[in-house]
C-alpha beads as a LAMMPS data file, in Angstrom:
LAMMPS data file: protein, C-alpha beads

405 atoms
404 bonds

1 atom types
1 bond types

-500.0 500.0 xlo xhi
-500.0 500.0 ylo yhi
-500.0 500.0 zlo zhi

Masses

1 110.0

Atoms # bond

1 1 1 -414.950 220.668 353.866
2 1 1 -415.821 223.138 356.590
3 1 1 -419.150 224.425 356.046
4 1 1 -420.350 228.392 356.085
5 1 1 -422.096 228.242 359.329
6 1 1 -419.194 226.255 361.141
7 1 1 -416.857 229.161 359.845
8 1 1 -418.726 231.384 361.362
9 1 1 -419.383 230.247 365.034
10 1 1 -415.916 229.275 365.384
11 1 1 -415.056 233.079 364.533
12 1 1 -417.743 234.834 366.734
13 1 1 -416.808 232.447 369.712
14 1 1 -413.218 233.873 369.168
15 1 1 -413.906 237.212 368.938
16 1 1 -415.872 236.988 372.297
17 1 1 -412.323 235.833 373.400
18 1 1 -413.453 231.850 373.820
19 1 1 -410.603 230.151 373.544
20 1 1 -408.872 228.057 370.771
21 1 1 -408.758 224.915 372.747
22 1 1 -412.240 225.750 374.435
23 1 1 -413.538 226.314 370.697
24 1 1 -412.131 223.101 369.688
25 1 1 -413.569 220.908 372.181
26 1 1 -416.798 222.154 372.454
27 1 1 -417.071 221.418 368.289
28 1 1 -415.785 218.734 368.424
29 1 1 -412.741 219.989 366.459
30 1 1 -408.862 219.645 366.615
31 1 1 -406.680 222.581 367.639
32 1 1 -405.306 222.766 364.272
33 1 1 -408.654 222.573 362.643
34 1 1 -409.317 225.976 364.327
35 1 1 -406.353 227.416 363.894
36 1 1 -406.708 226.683 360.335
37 1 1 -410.017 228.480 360.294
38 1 1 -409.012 231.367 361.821
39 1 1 -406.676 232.197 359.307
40 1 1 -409.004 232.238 356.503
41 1 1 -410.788 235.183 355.876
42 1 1 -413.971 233.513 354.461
43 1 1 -415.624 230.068 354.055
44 1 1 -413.392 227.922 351.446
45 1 1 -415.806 226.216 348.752
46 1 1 -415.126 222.540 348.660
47 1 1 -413.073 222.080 345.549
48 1 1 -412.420 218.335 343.745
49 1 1 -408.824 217.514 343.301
50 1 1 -408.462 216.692 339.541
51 1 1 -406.495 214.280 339.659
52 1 1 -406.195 211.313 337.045
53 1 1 -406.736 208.121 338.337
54 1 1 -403.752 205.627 338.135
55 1 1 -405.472 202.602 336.985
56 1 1 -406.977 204.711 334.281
57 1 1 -403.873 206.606 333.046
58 1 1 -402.338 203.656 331.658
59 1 1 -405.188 203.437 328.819
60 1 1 -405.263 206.784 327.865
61 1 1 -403.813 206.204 324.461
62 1 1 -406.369 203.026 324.167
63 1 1 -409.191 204.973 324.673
64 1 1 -408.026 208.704 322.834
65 1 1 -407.824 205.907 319.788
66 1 1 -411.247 204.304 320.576
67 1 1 -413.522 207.186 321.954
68 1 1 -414.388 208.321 317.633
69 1 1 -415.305 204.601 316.701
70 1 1 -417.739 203.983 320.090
71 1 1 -419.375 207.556 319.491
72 1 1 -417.754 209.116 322.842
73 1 1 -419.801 206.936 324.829
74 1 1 -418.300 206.058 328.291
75 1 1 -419.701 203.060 329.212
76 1 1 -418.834 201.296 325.516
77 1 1 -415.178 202.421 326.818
78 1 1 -415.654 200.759 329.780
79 1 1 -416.367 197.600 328.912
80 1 1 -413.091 197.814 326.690
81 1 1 -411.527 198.898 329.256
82 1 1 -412.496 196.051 331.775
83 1 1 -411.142 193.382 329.129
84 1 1 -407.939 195.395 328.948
85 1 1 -407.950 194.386 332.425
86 1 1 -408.860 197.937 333.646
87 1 1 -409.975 197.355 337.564
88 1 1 -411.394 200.807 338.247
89 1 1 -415.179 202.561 338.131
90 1 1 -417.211 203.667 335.451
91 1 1 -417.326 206.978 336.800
92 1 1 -413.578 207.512 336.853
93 1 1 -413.988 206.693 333.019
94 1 1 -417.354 209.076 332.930
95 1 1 -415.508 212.006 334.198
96 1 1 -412.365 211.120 331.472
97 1 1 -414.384 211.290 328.356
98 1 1 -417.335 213.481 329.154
99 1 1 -414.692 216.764 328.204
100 1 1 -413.455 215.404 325.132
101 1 1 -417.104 214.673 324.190
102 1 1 -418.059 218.298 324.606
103 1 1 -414.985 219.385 322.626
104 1 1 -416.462 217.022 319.763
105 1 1 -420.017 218.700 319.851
106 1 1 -417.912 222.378 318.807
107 1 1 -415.265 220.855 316.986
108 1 1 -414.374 223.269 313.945
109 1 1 -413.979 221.526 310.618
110 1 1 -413.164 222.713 307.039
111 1 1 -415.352 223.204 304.413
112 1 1 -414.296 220.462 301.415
113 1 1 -415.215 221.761 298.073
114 1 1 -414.723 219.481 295.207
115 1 1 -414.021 220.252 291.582
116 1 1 -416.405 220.190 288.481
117 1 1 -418.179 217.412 287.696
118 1 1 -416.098 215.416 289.945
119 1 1 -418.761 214.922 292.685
120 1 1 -422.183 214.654 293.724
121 1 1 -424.429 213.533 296.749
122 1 1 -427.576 211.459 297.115
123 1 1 -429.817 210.642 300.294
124 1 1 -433.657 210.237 301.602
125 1 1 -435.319 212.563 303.037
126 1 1 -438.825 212.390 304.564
127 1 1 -441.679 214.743 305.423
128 1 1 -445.722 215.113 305.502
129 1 1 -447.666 216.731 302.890
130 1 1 -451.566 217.126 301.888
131 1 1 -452.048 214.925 298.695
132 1 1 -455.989 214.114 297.384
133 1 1 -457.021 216.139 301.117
134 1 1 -454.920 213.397 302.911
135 1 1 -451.860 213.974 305.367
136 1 1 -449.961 211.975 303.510
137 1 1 -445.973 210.994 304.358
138 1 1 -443.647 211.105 301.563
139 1 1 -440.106 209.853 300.865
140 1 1 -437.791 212.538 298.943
141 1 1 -435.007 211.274 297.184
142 1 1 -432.598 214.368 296.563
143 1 1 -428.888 214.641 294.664
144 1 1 -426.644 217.446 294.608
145 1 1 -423.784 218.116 292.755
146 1 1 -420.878 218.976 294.495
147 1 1 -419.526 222.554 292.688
148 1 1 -422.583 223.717 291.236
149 1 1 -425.256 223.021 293.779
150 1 1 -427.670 222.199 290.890
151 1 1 -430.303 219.799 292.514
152 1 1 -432.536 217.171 291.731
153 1 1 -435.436 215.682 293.638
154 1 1 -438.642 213.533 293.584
155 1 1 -440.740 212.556 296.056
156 1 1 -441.876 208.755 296.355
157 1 1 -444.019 206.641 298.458
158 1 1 -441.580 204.540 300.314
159 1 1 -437.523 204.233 300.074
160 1 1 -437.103 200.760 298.695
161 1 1 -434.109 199.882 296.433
162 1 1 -436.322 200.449 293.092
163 1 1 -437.323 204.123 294.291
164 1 1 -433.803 204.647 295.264
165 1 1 -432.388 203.400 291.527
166 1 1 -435.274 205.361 289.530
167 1 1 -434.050 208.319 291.330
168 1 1 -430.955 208.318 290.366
169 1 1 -431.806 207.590 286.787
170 1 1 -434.194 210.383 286.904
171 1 1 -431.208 212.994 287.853
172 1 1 -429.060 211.925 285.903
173 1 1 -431.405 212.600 283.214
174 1 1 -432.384 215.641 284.347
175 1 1 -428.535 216.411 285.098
176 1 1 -427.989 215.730 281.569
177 1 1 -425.022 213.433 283.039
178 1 1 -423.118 211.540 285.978
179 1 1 -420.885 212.797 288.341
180 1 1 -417.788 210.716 288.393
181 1 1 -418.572 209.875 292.084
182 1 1 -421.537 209.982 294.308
183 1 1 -421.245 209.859 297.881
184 1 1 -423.650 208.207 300.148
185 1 1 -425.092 207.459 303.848
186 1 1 -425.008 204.015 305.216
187 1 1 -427.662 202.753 303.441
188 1 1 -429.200 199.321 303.362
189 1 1 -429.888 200.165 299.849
190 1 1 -426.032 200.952 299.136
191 1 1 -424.191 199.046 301.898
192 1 1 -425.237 195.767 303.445
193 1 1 -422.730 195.589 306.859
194 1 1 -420.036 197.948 307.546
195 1 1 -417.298 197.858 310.852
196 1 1 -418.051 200.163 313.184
197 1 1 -415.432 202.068 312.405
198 1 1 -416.087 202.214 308.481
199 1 1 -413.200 200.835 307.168
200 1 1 -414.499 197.202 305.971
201 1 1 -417.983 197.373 304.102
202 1 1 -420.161 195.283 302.065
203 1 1 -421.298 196.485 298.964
204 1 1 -425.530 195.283 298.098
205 1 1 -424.451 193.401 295.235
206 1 1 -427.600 195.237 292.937
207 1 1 -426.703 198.695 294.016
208 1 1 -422.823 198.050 292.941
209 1 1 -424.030 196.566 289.584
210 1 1 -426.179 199.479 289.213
211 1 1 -423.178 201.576 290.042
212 1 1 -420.937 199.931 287.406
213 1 1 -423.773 199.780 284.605
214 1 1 -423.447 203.921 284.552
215 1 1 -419.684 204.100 285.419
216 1 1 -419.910 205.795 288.282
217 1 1 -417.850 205.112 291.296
218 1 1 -420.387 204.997 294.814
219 1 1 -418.621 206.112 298.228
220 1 1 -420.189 205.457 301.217
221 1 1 -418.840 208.349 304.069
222 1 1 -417.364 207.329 307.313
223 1 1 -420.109 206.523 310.289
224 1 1 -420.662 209.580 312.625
225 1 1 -419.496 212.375 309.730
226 1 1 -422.456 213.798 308.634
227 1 1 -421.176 216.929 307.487
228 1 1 -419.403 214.343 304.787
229 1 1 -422.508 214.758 302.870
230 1 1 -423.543 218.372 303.944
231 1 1 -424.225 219.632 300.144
232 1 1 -427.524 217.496 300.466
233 1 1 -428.309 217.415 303.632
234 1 1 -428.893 220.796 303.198
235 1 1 -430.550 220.631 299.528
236 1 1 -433.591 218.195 301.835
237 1 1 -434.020 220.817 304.411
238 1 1 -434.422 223.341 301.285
239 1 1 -436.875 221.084 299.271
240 1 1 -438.958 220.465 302.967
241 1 1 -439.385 224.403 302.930
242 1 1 -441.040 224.098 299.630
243 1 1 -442.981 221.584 300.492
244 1 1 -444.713 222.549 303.635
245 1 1 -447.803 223.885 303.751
246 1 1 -448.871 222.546 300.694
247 1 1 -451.275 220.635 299.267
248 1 1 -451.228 218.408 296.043
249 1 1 -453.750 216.396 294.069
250 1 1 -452.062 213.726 293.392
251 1 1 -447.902 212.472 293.983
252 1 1 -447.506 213.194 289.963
253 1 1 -448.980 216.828 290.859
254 1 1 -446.242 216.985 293.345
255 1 1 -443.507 216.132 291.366
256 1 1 -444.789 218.355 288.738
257 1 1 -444.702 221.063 290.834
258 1 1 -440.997 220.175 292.432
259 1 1 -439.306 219.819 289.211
260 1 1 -440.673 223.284 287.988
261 1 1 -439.845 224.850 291.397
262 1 1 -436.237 223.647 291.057
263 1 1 -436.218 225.041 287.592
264 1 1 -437.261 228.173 288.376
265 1 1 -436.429 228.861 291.743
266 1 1 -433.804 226.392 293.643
267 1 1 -431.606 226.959 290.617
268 1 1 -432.039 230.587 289.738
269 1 1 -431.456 231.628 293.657
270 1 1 -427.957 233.203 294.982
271 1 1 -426.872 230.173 296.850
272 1 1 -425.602 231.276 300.379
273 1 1 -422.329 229.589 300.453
274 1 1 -421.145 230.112 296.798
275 1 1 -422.953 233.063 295.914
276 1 1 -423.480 232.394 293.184
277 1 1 -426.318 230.846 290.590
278 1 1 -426.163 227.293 290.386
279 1 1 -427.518 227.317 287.145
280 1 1 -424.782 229.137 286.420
281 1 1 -422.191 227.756 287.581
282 1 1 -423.690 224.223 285.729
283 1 1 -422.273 226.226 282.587
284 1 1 -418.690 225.126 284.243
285 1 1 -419.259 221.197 284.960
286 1 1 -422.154 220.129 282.971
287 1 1 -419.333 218.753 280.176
288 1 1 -417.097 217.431 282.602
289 1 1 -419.648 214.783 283.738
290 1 1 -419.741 211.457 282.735
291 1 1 -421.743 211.108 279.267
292 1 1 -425.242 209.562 280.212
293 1 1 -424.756 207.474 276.760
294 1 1 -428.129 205.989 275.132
295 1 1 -429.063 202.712 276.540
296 1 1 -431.972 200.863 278.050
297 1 1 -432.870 201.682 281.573
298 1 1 -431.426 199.525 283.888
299 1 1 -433.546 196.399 285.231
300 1 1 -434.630 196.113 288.524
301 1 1 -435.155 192.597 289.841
302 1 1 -435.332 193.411 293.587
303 1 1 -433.867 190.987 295.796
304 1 1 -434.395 190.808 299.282
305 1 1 -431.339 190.340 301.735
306 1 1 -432.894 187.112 304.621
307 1 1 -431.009 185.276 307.329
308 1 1 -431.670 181.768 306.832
309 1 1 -433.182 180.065 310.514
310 1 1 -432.208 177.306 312.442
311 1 1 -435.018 175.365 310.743
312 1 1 -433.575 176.173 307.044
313 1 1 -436.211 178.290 307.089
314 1 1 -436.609 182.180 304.961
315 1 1 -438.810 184.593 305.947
316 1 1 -440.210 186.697 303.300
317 1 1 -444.136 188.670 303.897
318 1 1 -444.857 186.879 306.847
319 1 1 -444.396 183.704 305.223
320 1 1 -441.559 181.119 305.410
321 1 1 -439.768 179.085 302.916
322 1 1 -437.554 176.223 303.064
323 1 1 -433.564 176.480 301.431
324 1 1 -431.097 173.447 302.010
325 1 1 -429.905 172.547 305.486
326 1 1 -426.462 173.859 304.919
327 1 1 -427.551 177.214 304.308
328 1 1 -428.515 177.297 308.116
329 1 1 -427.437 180.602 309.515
330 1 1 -426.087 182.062 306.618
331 1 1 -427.414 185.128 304.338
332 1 1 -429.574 184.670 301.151
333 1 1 -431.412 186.742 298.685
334 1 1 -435.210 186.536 298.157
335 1 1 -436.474 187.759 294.209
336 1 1 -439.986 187.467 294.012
337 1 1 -440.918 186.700 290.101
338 1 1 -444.563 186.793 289.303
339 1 1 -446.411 183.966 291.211
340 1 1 -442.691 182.458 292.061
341 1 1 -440.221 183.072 295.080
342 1 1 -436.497 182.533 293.887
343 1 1 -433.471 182.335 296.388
344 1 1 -430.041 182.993 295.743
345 1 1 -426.655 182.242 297.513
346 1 1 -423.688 183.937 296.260
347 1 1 -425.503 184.435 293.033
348 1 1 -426.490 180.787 292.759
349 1 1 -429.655 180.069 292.604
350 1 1 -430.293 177.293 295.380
351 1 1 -434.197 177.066 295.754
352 1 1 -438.217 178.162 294.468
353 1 1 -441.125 177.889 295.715
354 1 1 -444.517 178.928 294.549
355 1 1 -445.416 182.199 296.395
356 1 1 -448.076 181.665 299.367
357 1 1 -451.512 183.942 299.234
358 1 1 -451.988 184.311 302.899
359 1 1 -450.315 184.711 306.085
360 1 1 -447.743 182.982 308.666
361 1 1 -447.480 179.867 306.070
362 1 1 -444.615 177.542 305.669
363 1 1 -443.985 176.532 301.877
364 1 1 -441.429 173.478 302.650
365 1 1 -438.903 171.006 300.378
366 1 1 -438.659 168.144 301.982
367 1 1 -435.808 167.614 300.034
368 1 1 -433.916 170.184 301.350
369 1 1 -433.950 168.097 304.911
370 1 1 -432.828 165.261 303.653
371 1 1 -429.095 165.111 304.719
372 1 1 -430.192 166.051 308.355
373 1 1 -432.092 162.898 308.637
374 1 1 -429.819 160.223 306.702
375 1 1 -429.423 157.398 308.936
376 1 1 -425.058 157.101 309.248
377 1 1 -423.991 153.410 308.042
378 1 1 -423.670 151.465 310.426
379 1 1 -420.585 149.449 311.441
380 1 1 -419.852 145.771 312.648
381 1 1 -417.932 147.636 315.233
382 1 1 -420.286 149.659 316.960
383 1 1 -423.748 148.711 316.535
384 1 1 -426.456 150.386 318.153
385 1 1 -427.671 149.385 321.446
386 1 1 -430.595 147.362 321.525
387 1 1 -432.628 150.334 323.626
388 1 1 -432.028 152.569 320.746
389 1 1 -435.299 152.899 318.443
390 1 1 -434.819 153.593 314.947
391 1 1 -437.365 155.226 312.979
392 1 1 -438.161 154.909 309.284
393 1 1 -437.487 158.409 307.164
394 1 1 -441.369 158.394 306.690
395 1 1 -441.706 159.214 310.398
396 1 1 -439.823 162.761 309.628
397 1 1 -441.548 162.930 306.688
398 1 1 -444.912 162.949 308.350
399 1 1 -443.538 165.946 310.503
400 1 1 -442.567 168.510 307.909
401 1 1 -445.508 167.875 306.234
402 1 1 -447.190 169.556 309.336
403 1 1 -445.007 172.156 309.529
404 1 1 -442.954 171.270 312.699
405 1 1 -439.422 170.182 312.922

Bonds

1 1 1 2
2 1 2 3
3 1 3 4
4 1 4 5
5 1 5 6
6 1 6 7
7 1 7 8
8 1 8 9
9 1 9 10
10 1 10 11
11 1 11 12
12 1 12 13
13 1 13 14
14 1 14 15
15 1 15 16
16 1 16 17
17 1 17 18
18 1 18 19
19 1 19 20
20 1 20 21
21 1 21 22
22 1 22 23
23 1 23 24
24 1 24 25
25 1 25 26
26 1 26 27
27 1 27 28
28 1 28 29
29 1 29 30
30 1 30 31
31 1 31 32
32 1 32 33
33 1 33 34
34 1 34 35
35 1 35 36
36 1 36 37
37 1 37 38
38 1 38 39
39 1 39 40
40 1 40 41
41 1 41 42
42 1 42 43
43 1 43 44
44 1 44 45
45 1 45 46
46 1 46 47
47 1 47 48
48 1 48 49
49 1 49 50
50 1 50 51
51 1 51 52
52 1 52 53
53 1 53 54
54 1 54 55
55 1 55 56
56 1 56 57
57 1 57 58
58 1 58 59
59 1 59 60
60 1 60 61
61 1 61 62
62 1 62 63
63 1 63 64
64 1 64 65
65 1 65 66
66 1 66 67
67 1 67 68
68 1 68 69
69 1 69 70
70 1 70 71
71 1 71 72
72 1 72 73
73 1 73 74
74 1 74 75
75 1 75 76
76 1 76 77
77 1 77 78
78 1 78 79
79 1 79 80
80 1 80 81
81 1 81 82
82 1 82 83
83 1 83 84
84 1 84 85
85 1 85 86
86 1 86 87
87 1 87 88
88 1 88 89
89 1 89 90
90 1 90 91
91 1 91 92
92 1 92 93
93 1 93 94
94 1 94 95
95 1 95 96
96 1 96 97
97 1 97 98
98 1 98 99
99 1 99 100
100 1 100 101
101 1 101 102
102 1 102 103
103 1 103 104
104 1 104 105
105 1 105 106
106 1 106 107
107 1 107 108
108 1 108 109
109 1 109 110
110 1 110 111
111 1 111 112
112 1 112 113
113 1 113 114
114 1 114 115
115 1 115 116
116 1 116 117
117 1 117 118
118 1 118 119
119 1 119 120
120 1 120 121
121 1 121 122
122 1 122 123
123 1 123 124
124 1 124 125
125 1 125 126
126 1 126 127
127 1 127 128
128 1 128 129
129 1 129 130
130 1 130 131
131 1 131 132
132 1 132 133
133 1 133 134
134 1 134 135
135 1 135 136
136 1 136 137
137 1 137 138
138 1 138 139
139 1 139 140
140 1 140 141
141 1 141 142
142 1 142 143
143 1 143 144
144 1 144 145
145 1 145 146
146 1 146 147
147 1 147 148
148 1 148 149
149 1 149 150
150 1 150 151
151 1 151 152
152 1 152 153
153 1 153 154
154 1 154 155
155 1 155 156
156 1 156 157
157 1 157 158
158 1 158 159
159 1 159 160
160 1 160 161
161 1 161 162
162 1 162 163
163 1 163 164
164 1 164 165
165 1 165 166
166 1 166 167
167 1 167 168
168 1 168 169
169 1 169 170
170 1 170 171
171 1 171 172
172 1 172 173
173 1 173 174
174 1 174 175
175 1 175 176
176 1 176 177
177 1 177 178
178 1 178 179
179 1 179 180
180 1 180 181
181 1 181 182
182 1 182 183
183 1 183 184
184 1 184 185
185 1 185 186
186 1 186 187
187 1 187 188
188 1 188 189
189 1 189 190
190 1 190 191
191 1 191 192
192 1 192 193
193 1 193 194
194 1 194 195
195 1 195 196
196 1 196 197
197 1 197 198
198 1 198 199
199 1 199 200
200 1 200 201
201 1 201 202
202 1 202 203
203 1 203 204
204 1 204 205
205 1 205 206
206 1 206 207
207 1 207 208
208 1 208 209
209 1 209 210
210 1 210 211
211 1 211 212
212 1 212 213
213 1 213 214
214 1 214 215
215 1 215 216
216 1 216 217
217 1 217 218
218 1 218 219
219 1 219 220
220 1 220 221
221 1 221 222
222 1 222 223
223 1 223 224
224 1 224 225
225 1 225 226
226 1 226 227
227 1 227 228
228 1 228 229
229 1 229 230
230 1 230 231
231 1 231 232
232 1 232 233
233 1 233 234
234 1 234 235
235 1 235 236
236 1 236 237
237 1 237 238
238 1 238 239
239 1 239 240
240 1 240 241
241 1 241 242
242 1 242 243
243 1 243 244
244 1 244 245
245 1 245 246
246 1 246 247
247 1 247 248
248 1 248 249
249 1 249 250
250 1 250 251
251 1 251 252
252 1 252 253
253 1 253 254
254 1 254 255
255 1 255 256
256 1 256 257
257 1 257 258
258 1 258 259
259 1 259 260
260 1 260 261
261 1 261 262
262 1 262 263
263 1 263 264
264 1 264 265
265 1 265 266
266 1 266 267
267 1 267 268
268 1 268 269
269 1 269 270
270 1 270 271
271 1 271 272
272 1 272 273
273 1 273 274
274 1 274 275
275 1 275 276
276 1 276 277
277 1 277 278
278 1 278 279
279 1 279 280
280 1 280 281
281 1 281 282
282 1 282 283
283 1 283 284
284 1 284 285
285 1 285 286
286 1 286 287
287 1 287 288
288 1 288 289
289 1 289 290
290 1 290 291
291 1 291 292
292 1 292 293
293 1 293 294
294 1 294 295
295 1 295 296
296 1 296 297
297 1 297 298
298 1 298 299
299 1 299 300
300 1 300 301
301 1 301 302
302 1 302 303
303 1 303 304
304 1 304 305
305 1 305 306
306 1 306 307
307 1 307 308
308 1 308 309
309 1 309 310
310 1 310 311
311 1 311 312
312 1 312 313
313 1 313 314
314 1 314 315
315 1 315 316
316 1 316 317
317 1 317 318
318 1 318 319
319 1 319 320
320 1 320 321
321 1 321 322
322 1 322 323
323 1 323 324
324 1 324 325
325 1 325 326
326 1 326 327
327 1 327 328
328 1 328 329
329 1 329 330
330 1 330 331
331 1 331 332
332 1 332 333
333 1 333 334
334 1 334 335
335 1 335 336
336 1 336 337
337 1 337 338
338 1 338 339
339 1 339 340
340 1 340 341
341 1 341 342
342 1 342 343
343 1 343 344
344 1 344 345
345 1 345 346
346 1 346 347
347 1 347 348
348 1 348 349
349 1 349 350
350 1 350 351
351 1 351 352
352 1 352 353
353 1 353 354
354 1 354 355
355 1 355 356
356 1 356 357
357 1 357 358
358 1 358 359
359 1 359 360
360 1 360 361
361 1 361 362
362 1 362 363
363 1 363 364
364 1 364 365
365 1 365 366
366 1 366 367
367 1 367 368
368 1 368 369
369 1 369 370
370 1 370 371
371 1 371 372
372 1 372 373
373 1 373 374
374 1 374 375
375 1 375 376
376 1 376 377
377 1 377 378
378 1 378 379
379 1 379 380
380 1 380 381
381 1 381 382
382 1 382 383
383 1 383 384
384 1 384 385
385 1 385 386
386 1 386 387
387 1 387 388
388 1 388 389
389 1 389 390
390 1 390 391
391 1 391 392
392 1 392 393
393 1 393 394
394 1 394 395
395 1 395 396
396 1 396 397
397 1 397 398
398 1 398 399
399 1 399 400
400 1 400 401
401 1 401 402
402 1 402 403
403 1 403 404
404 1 404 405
């Protein structure tokens, strides 16, 4: 790149009839290079060649496949890339994908409007609010049907799996029925793993009994599509509005307040994309939805999803709590009952304990250890060296009763 300045002192010494080969050596320059400058009228801006790099272009497809599933991000591509066998930088693969990332950010999509009674959507939301004089943060558990846009919401103090299964029997009562589907964000509440790409999932096994007690089929949407679930996503922003600013006496003055606000207000507006009344068009669906049929409410025994430790240990409240040795490493549920702690595996129950009352505790079976420290039988073949020491089982015994392994 020949910089402004050098373009011009190699012009001015021409015109004061200097020499091209004089100009040259003086700068430092080849003939041609002066020639060369001579003939351009003005200084040339330094301009990358865009050119595709050859140890990249033979993963193109690879990575046009993989860039949605990683979230556009270049260095997860990378790191493919380098197990592919890719030899190249990171910055040949930076300037590859950070174009197609910007066309994501204004990709155009298309409006999906579903049919009566056919749909609805459920989420969290969260925001701060005066209740009793207090700032107070509150959880708002919102559902939308799909056609109508007739809403439901309540506003609770935390987002646990209970909250989130009153609140849905709450709208569908207020609903006056079910929508045939309801679609969902990843939630721990509704889905316990998923791929990253969202086509394998695990179902939390109370949420999909909860699902099939009312009939209704649950659909999680696909990671990094939030405009999957739009309908609500804009019903929270809507119910935040109403909320701010406010003050409440209590959290049953609040959702008091909310439910007569939807009522009167949320459903009696012009919605801006139907424009129309979604009380109104409720007149349409409300007796294609699934009959909410007379029945008890459904019971909630919370369970808790642990990982089971090394040391056959479960955490649960800052406590710990033994489970049999060959549950090491795998997942278990916790159900606290009262002044008991049950655990379940695969909907067995496999161990209780009495619950602890304070802190960092260890509530252990020593039962549960006992196939770890079974002596093996010996045989007349191989018989232990005589440097070996054997202990007695009341040795280990004497350990867990301290709480050490």
């Amino acid at each position: 790149m020949v910089k402004a300045d050098l373009w011009h002192e190699i012009h001015s010494r021409f015109k004061l009839r200097e020499s091209k080969k004089s100009i040259a050596r003086t700068l430092g320059l080849s003939i041609l290079t002066v020639r060369k400058i001579l003939r351009q009228t003005g200084p040339q801006p330094y301009e990358r060649q865009k050119s595709e790099s050859a140890l990249l272009s033979r993963h193109k497809d690879y990575i046009l496949r993989r860039l949605a599933a990683v979230g556009f991000c270049a260095q997860a591509i990378f790191e493919e890339l380098r197990v592919r066998g890719y030899t190249g930088s990171y910055d040949v693969v930076k300037r590859f994908v950070s174009p197609l990332r910007a066309e994501v950010s204004i990709e155009a999509t298309v409006r999906f409007e579903t049919p009566p009674g056919r749909q609805a959507q459920a989420d969290w939301g969260q925001c701060w609010t005066k209740i009793g004089g207090k700032k107070t943060k509150v959880h708002l558990f919102v559902m939308t049907l799909g056609y109508s846009r007739r809403m439901f919401a309540v506003a609770t103090r935390d987002d646990r799996l209970p909250a989130f299964l009153r609140g849905h029997e709450d709208a569908f009562s207020h609903l006056g029925g079910i929508a045939h589907e309801i679609v969902y964000d990843n939630l721990k509440s509704v889905v316990l793993e998923r791929d990253f790409e969202g086509s394998r999932f695990e179902w939390n096994p109370i949420f999909w009994d909860f699902s099939r007690y009312y009939g209704f089929q649950a659909r999680p949407h696909r990671p990094y599509r939030p405009q999957t679930k739009g309908k609500v996503e804009s019903g929270i922003k809507y119910v935040k509005r109403f909320l701010r600013g406010k003050s409440f006496e209590s959290l049953d003055h609040l959702n008091a307040c909310l439910l007569e606000w939807i009522m009167t207000v949320a459903d009696q507006r012009v919605h801006g994309t139907t424009h129309r009344k979604p009380a109104e068009m409720f007149l349409e669906e409300k007796d294609l939805l699934l009959a909410l049929e007379v029945r008890p409410a459904y019971i909630i025994q919370e369970r808790a999803v642990r990982h089971v430790s090394k040391d056959c240990l479960v955490a649960y409240e800052t406590n710990r709590y033994s489970v049999p040795y060959r549950l090491a490493g795998k997942r278990v549920e916790v159900q606290a009952e009262g002044e008991m702690l049950k655990i379940y595996h695969d909907g067995e129950l496999i161990s209780s304990h009495a619950r602890l009352a304070g802190s960092f505790q260890n509530r252990v079976d020593k039962a549960h250890y006992w196939g770890i420290f079974k002596p093996a039988k010996p045989s007349a073949e191989a018989a232990p060296p005589d440097d070996v020491q054997v202990r007695d089982l009341a040795v280990y015994e004497s350990l867990l009763e301290g709480g050490a392994l």
